[in-house]
C-alpha positions as CSV (number, residue, x, y, z in Angstrom):
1,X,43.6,-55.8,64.8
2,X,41.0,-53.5,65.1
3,X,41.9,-50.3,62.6
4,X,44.8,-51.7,61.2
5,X,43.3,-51.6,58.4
6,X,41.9,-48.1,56.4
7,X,39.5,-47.8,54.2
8,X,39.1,-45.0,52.2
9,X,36.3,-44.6,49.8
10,X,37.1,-42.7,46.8
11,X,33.3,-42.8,45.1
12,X,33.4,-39.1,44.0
13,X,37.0,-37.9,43.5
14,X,36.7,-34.3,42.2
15,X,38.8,-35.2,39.3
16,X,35.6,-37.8,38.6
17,X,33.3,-35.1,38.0
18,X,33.2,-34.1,34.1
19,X,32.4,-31.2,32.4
20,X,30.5,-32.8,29.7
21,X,30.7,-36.5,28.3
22,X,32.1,-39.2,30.8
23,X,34.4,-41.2,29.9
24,X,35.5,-45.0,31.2
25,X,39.3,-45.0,32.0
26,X,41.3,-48.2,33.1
27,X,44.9,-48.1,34.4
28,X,45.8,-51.9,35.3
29,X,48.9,-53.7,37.3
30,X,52.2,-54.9,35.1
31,X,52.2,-58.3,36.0
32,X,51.1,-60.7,33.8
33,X,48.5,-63.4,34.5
34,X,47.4,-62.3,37.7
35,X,43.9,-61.0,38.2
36,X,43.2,-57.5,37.1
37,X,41.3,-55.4,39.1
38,X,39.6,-52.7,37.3
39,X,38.4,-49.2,38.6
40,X,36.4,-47.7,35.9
41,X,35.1,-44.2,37.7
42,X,33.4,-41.0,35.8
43,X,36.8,-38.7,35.0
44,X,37.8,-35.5,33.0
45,X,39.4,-36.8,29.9
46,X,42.6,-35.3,31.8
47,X,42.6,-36.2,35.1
48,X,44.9,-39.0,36.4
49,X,43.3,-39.7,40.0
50,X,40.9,-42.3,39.2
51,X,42.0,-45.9,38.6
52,X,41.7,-49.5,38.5
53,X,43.9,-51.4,41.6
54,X,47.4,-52.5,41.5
55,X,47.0,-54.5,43.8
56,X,44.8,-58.1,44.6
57,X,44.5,-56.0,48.1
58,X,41.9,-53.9,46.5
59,X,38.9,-54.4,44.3
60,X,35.6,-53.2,43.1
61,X,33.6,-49.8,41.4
62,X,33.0,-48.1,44.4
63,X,35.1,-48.2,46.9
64,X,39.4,-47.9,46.9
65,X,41.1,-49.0,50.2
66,X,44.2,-47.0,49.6
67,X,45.6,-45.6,52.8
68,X,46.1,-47.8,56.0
69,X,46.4,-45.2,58.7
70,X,47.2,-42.6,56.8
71,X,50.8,-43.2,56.4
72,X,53.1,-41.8,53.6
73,X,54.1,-45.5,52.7
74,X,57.2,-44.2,51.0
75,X,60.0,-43.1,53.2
76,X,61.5,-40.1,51.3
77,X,65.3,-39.7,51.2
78,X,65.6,-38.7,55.0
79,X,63.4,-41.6,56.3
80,X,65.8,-44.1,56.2
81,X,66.6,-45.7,59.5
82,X,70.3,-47.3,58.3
83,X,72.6,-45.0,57.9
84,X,75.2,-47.8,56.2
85,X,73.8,-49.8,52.9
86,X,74.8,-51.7,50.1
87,X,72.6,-49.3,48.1
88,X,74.1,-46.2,46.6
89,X,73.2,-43.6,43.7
90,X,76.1,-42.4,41.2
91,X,76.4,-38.8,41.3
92,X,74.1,-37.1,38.8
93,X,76.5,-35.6,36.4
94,X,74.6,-33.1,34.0
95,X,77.0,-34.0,30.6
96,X,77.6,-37.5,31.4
97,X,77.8,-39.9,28.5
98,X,75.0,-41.0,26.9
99,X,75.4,-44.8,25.8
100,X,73.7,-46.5,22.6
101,X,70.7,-48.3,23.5
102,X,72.5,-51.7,22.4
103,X,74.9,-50.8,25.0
104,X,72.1,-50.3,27.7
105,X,70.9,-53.3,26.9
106,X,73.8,-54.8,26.7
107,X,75.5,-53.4,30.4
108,X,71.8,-53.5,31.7
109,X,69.9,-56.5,30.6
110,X,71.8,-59.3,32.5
111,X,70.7,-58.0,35.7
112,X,67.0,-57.9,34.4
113,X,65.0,-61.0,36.1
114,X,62.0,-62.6,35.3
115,X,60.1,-62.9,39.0
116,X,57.2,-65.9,39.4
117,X,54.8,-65.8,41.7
118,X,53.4,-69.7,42.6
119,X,50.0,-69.9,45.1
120,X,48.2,-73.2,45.7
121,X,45.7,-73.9,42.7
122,X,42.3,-74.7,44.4
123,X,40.2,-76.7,42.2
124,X,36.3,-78.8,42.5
125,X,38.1,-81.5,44.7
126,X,40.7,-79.3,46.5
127,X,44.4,-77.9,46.5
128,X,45.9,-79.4,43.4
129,X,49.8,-78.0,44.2
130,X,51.6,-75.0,43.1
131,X,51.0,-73.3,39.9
132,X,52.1,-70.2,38.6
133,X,49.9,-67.1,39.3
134,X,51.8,-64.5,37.9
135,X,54.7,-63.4,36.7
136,X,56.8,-60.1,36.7
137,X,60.0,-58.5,36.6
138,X,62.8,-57.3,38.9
139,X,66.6,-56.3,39.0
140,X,69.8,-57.0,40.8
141,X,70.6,-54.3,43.2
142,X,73.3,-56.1,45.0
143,X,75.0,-59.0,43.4
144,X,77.3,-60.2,46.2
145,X,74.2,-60.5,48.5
146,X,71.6,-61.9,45.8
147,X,69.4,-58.8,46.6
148,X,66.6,-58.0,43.7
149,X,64.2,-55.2,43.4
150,X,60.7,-56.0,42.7
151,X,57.4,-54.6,43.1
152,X,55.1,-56.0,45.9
153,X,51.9,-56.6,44.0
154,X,54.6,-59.3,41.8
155,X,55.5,-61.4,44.4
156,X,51.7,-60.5,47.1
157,X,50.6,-64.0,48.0
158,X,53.3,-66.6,47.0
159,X,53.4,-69.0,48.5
160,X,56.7,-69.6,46.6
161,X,58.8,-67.1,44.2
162,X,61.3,-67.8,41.6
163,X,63.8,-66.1,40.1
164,X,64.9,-66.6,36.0
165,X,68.3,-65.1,35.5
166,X,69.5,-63.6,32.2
167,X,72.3,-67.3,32.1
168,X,69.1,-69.4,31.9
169,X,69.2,-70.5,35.9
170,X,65.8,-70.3,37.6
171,X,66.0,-70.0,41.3
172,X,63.9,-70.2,44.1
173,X,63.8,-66.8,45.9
174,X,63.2,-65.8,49.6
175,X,60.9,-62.4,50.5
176,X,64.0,-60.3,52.7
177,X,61.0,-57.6,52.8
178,X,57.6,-56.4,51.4
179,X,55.8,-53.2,51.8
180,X,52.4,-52.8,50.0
181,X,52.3,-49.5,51.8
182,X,55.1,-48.8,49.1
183,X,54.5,-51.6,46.4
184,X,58.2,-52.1,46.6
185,X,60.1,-55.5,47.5
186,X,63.3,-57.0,47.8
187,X,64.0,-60.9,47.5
188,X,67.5,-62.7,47.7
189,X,68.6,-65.6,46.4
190,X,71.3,-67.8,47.5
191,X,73.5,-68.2,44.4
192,X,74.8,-65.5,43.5
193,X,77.8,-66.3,41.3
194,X,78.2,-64.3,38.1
195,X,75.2,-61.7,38.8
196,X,75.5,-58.5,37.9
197,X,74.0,-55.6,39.7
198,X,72.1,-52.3,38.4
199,X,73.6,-48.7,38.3
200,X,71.3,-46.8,40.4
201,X,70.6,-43.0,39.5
202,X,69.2,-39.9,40.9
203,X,65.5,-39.5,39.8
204,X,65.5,-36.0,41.8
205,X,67.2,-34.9,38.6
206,X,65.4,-36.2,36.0
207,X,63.7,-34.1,33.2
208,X,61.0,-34.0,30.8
209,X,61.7,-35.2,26.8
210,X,65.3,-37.0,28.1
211,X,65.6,-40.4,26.8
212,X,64.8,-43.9,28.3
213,X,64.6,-47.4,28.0
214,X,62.3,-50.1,30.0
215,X,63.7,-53.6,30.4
216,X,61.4,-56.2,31.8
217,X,59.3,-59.8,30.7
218,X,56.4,-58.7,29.5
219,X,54.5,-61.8,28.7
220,X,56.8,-63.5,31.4
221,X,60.2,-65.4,30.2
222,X,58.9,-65.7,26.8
223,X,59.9,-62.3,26.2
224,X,62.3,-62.0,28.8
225,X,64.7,-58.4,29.0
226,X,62.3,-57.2,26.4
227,X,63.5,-53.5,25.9
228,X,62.0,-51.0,24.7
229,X,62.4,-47.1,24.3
230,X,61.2,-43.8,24.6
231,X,61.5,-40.7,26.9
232,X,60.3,-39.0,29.8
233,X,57.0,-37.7,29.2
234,X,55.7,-35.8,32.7
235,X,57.0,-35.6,36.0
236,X,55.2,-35.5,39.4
237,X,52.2,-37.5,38.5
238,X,49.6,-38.3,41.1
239,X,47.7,-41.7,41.6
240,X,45.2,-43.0,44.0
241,X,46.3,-46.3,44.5
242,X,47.8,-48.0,47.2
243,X,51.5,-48.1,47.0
244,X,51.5,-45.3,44.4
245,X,49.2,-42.7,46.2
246,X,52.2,-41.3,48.1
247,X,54.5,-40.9,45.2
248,X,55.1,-38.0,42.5
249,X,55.4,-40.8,39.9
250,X,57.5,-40.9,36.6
251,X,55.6,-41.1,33.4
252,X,57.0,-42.7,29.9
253,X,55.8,-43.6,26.6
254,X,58.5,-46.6,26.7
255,X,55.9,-49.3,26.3
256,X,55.5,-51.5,29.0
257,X,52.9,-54.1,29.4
258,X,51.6,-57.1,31.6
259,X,55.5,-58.4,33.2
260,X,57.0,-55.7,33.0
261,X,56.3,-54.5,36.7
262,X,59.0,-54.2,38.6
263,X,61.2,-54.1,36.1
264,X,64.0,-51.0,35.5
265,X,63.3,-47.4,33.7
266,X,66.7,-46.1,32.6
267,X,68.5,-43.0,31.3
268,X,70.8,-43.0,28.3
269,X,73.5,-43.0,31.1
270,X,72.8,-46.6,31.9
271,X,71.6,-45.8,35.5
272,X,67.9,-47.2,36.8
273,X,66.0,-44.1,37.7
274,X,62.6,-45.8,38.0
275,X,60.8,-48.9,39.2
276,X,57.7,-49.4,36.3
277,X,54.6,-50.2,38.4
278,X,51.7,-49.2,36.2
279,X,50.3,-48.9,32.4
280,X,47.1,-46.3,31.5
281,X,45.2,-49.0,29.9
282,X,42.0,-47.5,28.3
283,X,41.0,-48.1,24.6
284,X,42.3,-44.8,22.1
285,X,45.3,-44.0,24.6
286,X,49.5,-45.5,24.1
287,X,52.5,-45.1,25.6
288,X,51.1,-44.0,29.1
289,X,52.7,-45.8,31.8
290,X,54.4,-45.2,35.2
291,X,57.0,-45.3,37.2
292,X,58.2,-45.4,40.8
293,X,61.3,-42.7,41.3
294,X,64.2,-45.1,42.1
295,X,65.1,-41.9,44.9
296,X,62.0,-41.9,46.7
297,X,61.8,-46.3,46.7
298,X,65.5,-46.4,48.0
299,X,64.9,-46.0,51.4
300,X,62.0,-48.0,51.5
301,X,64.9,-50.7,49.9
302,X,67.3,-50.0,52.6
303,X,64.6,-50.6,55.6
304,X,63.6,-53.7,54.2
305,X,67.0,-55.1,53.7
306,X,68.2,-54.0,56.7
307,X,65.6,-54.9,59.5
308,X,62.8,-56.7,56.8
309,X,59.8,-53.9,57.3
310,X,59.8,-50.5,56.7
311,X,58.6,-47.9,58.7
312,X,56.4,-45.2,57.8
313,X,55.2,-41.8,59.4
314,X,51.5,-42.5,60.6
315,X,48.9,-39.5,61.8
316,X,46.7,-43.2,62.6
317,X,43.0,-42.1,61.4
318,X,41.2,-43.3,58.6
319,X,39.1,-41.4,56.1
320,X,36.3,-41.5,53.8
321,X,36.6,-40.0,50.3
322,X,32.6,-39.8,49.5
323,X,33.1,-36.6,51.2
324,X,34.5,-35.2,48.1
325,X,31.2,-35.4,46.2
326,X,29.6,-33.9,49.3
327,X,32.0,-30.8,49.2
328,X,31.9,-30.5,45.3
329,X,27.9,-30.3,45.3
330,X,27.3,-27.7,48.4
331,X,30.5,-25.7,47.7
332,X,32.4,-26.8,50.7
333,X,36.3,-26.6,50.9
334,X,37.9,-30.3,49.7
335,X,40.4,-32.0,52.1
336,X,41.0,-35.4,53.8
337,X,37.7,-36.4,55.8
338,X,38.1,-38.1,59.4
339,X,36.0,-41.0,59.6
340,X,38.2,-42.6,62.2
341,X,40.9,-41.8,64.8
342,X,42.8,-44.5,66.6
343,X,42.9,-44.0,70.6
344,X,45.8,-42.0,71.6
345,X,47.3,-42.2,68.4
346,X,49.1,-38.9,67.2
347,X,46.0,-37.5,65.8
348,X,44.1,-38.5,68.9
349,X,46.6,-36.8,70.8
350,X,46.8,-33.4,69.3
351,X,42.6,-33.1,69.2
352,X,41.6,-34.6,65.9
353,X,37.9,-35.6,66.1
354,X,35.8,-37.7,64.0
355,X,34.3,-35.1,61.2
356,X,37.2,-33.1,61.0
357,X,38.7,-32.4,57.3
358,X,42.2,-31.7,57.1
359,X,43.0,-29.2,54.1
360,X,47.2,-28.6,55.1
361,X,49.9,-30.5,56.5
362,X,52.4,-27.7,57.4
363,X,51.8,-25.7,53.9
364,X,51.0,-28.3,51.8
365,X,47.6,-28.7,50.1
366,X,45.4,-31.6,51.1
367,X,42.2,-32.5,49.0
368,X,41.7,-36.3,49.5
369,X,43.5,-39.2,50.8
370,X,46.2,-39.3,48.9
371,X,47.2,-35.9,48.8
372,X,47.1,-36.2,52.7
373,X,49.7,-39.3,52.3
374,X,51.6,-37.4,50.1
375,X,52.2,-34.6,52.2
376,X,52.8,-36.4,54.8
377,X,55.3,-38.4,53.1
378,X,57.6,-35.7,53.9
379,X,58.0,-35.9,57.0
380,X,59.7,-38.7,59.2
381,X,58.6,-40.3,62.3
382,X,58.3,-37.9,65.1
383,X,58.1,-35.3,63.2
384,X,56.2,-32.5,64.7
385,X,53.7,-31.2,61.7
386,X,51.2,-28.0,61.7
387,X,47.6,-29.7,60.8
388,X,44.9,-27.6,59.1
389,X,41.4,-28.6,59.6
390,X,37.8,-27.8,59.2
391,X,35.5,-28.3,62.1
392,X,31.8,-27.1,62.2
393,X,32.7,-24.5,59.3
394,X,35.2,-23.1,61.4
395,X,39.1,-23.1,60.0
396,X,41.3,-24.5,62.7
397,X,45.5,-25.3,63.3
398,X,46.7,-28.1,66.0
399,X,50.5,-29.9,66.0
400,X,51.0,-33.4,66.0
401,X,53.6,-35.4,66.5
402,X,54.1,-38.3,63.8
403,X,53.7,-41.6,65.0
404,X,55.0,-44.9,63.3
405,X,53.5,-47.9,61.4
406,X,55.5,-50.7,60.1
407,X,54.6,-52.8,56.9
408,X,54.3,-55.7,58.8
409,X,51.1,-54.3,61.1
């Protein structure tokens, strides 16, 4: 369907513009065995903004698709549409016990899974069956309903999914739902005697330097509930990558490697705070990886289990990040550029034009893309929100009212 799809080019990212020496960066997907996609941009030594896909949706040097319609693919805590779920958070609780990480391990682990994704093998003479394309990692979130947490780029293109549980069963799993707006998942199996379920935290109330631990199959079911330690090491980190563009992501030094995504971060109290999407990759740097905020994926969860899409605030324009280079080299204000605007979409509606760059969604900054996303990630659907833009030079305001786009469109 005509603009369904976005395409944002993210050539020139201001963070890709260095000071002195360039330097090749590489942050790659968790799963292991499936093709990596690399995005090797020009960057500051520092910056975080420019990477290599998580996703087999996206490819290539030069160009990122990382926003369909300009949606902020993660619901945030108020987006949820069912006000009744299975999942629930614990109540942060500031001196809670902290457990031994052989007890983590031990309450945690069994509800660690090792997730297979299986896609026709096509060979010189044709399809030759089912073969494993890669694997990752998930975790029980409801036991009496077979429910397991995973992240889309794991389980994108199976054309069947199994599901290795810690008792040695391996099970064939059905997709509930699957966002790649959100990189989250949730898959269901039938049997479900003797699972155990996760604790899920808050990750609103995490903090940098507290203690963690990452269980997941990196290498696949070789090295299945493989756990490893370490501690919170930034908060609020930034991506430009679809499914992660829209979060304020946790990073951790807990090593975590190719099978791992998908898999659970969690505090010394034995509760999941994270979802661990992403590793920093390039040569000379460790113990950089990232994490989805088990707070912000949690409605996403709920939407998927309860109707089997989520639904996502939508402004419906695309945009085109080579404008970033443009700004940075004739000293123009950064923002979201408008290369597209969808007929009478919400946008459309309030006077958005091809051209315009947006630099504010109420007071929020906008730079790029994915700050666009992010901000307006906060909002829900209908949600009437005060647009900044730039048109002719001129500094303009207009309100809009949030449309919808589901993760099945």
């Amino acid at each position: 369907m005509e603009d369904d799809v976005l395409s944002t080019k993210d050539n020139n990212n201001p963070a890709d513009i260095s000071d002195g020496e360039s330097q090749e960066v590489e942050l790659v997907p968790i799963t292991q065995q499936q093709p990596i996609y690399n995005h090797k941009p020009k960057r500051k030594i520092f910056a975080f903004a420019s990477l290599c896909l998580i996703s087999a949706l996206i490819g290539g040097l030069t160009t990122v698709g990382v926003i369909p319609y300009i949606y902020p693919a993660n619901a945030s805590p108020n987006q949820s549409e069912s006000t009744s779920s299975p999942l629930t958070q614990v109540a942060y609780t500031a001196n809670g016990t902290n457990f031994p990480v052989a007890q983590i391990s031990k309450n945690v682990g069994p509800a660690v899974v090792g997730v297979s994704n299986f896609q026709t093998s096509r060979g010189s003479i044709g399809n030759s069956g089912l073969q494993e394309a890669g694997s990752g990692s998930g975790f029980i979130i409801d036991a009496k309903k077979g429910y397991i947490a995973t992240n889309n780029h794991v389980i994108e293109g199976a054309q069947k999914i199994t599901v290795s549980l810690s008792d040695g069963r391996n099970l064939e799993a059905k997709v509930i739902g699957a966002d790649p707006r959100t990189d989250l998942a949730v898959l269901q199996i039938s049997d479900v005697s003797n699972l155990t379920a996760v604790t899920l935290g808050d990750s609103s109330k995490v903090e940098v330097g507290e203690p963690v631990v990452a269980i997941g199959n990196p290498g696949g079911d070789e090295f299945a509930r493989s756990v490893t330690t370490g501690v919170i090491s930034a908060l609020n980190r930034t991506l430009a990558l679809q499914g992660m563009a829209s979060y304020n992501l946790i990073q951790t030094d807990a090593a975590i490697n190719p099978g791992n995504s998908g898999g659970p971060l969690v505090n010394y109290q034995g509760q999941v705070i994270g979802i661990n999407s992403v590793k920093y990759a390039e040569t000379g740097f460790e113990g950089m990886g990232f994490s989805i905020p088990i707070s912000d994926a949690l409605p996403t969860l709920q939407q998927l289990i309860t109707s089997g899409v989520a639904k996502h605030p939508a402004l419906l324009v695309s945009t085109d990040d080579q404008y970033i280079a443009h700004a940075t080299s004739n000293n123009k204000p950064l923002g979201a550029y408008i290369s597209g605007v969808t007929q009478n979409g919400p946008a459309a509606k309030a006077g958005i034009l091809k051209g315009d760059v947006i630099t504010k969604i109420n007071s929020g900054q906008v730079q790029n893309s994915s700050d666009l996303v992010r901000e307006l990630y906060k909002n829900n659907v209908g949600d009437k929100v005060t647009i900044t833009y730039i048109r002719d030079g001129v500094t303009k305001q207009v309100e809009a009212t949030l449309g919808e786009i589901a993760s099945n469109q």
